[in-house]
Each structure stands twice: as structure tokens, then as C-alpha cells.
N, C-alpha and C positions, 0 to 999 in steps of 0.2 A: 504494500500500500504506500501511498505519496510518491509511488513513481509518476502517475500518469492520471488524468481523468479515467481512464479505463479500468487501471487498476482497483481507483476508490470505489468506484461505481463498481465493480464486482465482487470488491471483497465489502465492502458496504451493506450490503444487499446480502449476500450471504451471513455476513454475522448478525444484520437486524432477522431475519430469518431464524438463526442460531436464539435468538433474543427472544422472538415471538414463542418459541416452543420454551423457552425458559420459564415464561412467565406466566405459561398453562401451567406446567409442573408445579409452582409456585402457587397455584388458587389457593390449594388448601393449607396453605400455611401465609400466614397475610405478612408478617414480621418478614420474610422472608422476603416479601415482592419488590420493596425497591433495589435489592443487590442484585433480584433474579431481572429488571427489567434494565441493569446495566449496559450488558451485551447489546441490546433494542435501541439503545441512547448512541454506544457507541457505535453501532451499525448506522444508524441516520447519520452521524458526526459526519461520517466518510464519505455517505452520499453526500451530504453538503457540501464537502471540499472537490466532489468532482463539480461544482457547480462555480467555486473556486477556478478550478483550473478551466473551468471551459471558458469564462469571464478574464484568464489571465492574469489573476488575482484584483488589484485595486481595491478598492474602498466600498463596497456594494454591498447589498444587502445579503449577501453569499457568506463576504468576508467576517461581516457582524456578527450573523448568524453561531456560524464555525467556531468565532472567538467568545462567545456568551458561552456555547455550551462547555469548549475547552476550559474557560477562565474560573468564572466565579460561580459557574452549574455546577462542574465536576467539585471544586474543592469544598462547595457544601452537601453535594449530594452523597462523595462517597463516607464520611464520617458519618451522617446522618444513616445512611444503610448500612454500616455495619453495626452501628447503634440498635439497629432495631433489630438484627438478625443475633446480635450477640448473648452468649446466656447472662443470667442477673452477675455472678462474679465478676466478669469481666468488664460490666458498665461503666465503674467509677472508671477507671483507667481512661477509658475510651473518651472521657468527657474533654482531657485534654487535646488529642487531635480534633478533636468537635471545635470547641471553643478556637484552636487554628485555623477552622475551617469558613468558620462565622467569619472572623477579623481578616480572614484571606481574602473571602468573597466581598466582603463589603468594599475593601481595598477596590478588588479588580472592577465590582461595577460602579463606583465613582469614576475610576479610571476611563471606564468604557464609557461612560456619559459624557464627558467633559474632555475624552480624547477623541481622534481619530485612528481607528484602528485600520494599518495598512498590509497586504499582502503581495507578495513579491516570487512568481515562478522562476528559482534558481537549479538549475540541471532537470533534477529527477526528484525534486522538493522543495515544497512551499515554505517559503518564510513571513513570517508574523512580526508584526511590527507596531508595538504601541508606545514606546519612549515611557515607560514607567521610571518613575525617582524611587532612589533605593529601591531597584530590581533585587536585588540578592536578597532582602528581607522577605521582599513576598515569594520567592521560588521556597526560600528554607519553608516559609507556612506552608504552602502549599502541598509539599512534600511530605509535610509533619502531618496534615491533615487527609492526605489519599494514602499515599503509601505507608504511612505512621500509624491510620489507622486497622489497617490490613493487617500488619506487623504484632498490632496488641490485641489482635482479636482474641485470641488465645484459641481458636480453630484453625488445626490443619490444614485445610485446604483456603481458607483464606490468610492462611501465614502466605502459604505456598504460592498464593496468584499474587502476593505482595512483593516475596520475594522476585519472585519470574519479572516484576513490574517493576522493579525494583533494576534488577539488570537490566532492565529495554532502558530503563532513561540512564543511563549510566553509559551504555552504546552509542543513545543517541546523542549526548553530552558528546562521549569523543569523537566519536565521525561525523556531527554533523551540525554543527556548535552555532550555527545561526539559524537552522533551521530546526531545532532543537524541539521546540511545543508539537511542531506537524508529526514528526517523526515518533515521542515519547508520545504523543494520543495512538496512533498508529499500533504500535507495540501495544499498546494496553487496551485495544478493540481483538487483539489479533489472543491475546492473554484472556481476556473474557468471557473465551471459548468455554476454558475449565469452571467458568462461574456455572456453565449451563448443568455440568456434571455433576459439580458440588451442590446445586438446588435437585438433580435425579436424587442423589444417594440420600436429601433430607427431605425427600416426601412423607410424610406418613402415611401407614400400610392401610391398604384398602380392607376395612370389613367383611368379613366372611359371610356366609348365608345366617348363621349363628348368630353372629353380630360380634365375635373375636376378629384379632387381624387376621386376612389368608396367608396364603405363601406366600 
């Protein structure tokens, strides 16, 4: 993904796909749907960046778009969903990427209101462009609050898609250090996948004829 309009647009589409069957799996546990409709979000992300690259990036309603859900959707959405998918022990913890996530977000939509935010097709990826002051403050929040929270979940399989997410920005940090947001959303649509699995394995068992769980 972020090589090409093509690309977004295919794997786009397939992981909101991957998203939609998530978020079925997910009915029956409701705590569970905003992490399970992750994948959904992140699949649209990438359509919208092939709308990005079809536009050639600039300052359009494509690039707004892209940048609201990358900036200050994601860093309060993912604390807030694993808040609510988290067991009760591990809540307190979690309250700190949360509370990074509020002060990230509010950060980036002032930012987004009162800047212009600009895009710029370089090779085989898009760069973003909003001249934020004290950048380095909001990336640590931001960090603290997605991947921070993933990290303290104290589950398995969301240590693990924290981790995995964890190396995609780290990647895309050294290869590709101005195009850096396109590329770490990318990685973390393509990561997302395993969210789909980790919501299969926490379904709850269907009732039997009895009214017990079946096999």
C-alpha cells in the first residue's frame, strides 16, 4: 500500500472487507466493536488516499479527509477501544494512554482547523504536510496513546498487533522519514488483519439446543 492509487484502492477495499466480517463477529460482544471495527476504518483510510493520489495530492477534500482520520480519529479512537475491550484489571493503566490520546487529539484538531493541511506524491508515497510546532511532543503522544495502549493491554494478541505496529513505524521512521504518517497508517491497516482473528477467537460460544455452549 502507498505505492500507487491502485494499490490503496485494492488493498483498501480488501481490508475494509476484512473489517466488515470483523464487526459481524463482534455483534455479540458490544465492548469488543470499536477494536473489531478498526480494520473497517482502516480499510476506508486507504480508499481515501487513493482519492489522494488520483487528485495528486494538494489540499482537497481527499487530503482533509485522510489527515482527520490518520491525526486526531486514530489517537483517540485506539485508547478508547482498547479501553473498552480491556478486562477490569487492566483499566487503570490504560487510563494513561487514554488521557495521551484526548490531549493528542485535541492538539491535532486545532491544528487541522487553523492549518492547512498539504499533500505531496513523492516516488511510490505520499507525504503529509501540516507544519505543526513542537512536532516531536505530539508524535511521543500519539505513540503513547495507539501503540502505548496496545502494549498495556495486558492481552496477547493485542500486545502482539502493538508490537507488529510497533515495528511498521519504526520501518517506516527509517526508510521513509518524510513520508513517515502515509506509510506507518499503511503498516497498521495491513496489521489489522490479526485484529479480525483476535475478535474470531473472542466470540462467545453459541448455545446449544439445551441452552449450554455447543462445540
Amino acid at each position: 500500500m502507498c505505492w500507487s492509487a491502485t494499490a490503496d484502492l485494492v488493498a483498501g477495499a480488501a481490508i475494509a472487507a476484512v473489517g466488515a466480517a470483523s464487526v459481524s463477529l463482534a455483534a455479540r460482544r458490544p465492548h469488543d466493536l470499536p477494536l473489531a471495527a478498526l480494520p473497517l476504518l482502516l480499510g476506508i483510510h486507504q480508499i481515501i488516499e487513493a482519492a489522494v493520489w488520483h487528485n495528486d495530492g494538494g489540499t482537497g477534500p481527499a487530503t482533509l479527509a485522510w489527515s482527520v482520520i490518520a491525526l486526531p480519529l486514530l489517537a483517540l479512537w485506539v485508547p478508547v477501544a482498547v479501553l473498552c475491550a480491556a478486562s477490569p484489571s487492566a483499566r487503570r493503566r490504560l487510563l494513561v494512554p487514554l488521557a495521551a490520546g484526548v490531549a493528542t487529539a485535541t492538539a491535532l484538531t486545532h491544528a487541522l482547523a487553523t492549518r492547512t493541511v498539504t499533500a505531496e506524491i513523492r516516488g511510490h508515497t505520499v507525504g503529509y504536510s501540516l507544519g505543526l510546532p513542537q512536532a516531536e511532543l505530539v508524535v511521543i503522544g500519539y505513540l503513547m496513546a495507539t501503540i502505548g495502549s496496545l502494549l498495556l493491554s495486558g492481552d496477547r494478541g493485542l500486545v502482539l498487533f502493538g508490537v507488529l505496529v510497533a515495528i511498521g513505524a519504526a520501518v517506516s521512521f527509517v526508510l521513509w522519514r518524510q513520508e513517515y504518517i502515509s506509510t506507518w497508517c499503511a503498516f497498521a491497516a495491513l496489521f489489522s488483519v490479526l485484529l479480525a482473528l483476535w475478535v474470531g477467537r473472542r466470540r462467545p460460544p453459541v448455545p446449544g439446543p439445551s441452552g449450554r455452549p455447543g462445540p
